[in-house]
C-alpha positions in Angstrom: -17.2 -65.5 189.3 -14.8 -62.8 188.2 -14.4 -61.3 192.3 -16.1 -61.0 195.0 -17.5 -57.4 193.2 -17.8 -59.1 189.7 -19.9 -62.1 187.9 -20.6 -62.8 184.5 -23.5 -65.1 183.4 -23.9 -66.9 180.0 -22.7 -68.7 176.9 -20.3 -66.9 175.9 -17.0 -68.9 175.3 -13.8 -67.2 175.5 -12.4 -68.0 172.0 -12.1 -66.2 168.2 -14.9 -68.5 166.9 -17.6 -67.1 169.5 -16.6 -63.7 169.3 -17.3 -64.0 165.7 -19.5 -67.0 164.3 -21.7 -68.1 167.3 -24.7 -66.6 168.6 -23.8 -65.8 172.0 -25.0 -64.3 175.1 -23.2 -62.7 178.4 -24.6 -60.8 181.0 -21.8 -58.8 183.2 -22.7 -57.6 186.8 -20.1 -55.2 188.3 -20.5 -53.6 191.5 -23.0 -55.5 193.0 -21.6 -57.5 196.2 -24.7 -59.3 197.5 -25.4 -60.7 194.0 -21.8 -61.7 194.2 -21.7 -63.4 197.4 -25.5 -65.2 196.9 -23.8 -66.7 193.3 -20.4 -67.8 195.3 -22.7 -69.9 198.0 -24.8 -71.3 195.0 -21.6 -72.4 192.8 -20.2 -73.8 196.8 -23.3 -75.7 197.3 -23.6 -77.6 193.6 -19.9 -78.1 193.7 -20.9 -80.0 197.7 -22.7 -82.5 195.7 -20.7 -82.7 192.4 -19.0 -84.9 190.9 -15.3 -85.7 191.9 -13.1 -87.0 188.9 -9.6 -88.3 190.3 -6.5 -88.2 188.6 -6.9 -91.8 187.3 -9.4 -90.6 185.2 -12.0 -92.7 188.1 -15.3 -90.7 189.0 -16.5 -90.7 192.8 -20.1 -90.4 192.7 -20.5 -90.8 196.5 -21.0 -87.0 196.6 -24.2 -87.6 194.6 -26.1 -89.3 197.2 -24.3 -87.8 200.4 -27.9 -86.6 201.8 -30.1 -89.6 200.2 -32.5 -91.7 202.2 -31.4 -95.5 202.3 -34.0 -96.1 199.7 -32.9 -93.0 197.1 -29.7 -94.0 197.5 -30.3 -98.3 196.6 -32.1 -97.1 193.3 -29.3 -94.9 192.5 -26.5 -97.9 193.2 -29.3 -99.6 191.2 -30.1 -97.9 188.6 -25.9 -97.5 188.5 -25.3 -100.4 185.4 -28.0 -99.6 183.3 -26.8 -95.6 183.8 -23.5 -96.5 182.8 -24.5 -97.9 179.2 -25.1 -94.3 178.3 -21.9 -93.0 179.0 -20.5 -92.8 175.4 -23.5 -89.8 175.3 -21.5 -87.5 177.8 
């Protein structure tokens, strides 16, 4: 989200190396307000369930499962440790 009037949409990276090297792609919308407002309720609602990483480096996953049924949310505390041993892939 550039405004409430503007949104860009892609890869692109802001830097010398994708301007340049990279094969990039960005798609700029400017003067369309209901497009606007429809992608700032979409980026709302995924960061409503996002991860929240604290200053202490700790992440609080509770977010995650906020609107889980009992059993979603035991295989996700579950499934938690066995998760966790593929961290280093992140």
């Amino acid at each position: 989200m550039i405004d409430d009037d503007t949104i860009a949409i892609g890869t692109y990276n802001v830097d010398p190396r994708s301007a340049n090297l990279n094969s990039e792609l960005l798609v700029i919308c400017h003067g369309n307000k209901a497009l606007a407002a429809e992608m700032r309720a979409s980026i709302g609602a995924r960061m409503n369930h996002a991860w929240t990483v604290l200053k202490s480096g700790e992440v609080n996953r509770d977010n995650l499962v906020r609107d889980a049924s009992s059993e979603d949310w035991w295989k996700m505390h579950l499934a938690r440790p066995l998760a966790s041993a593929f961290d280093f892939l992140l």
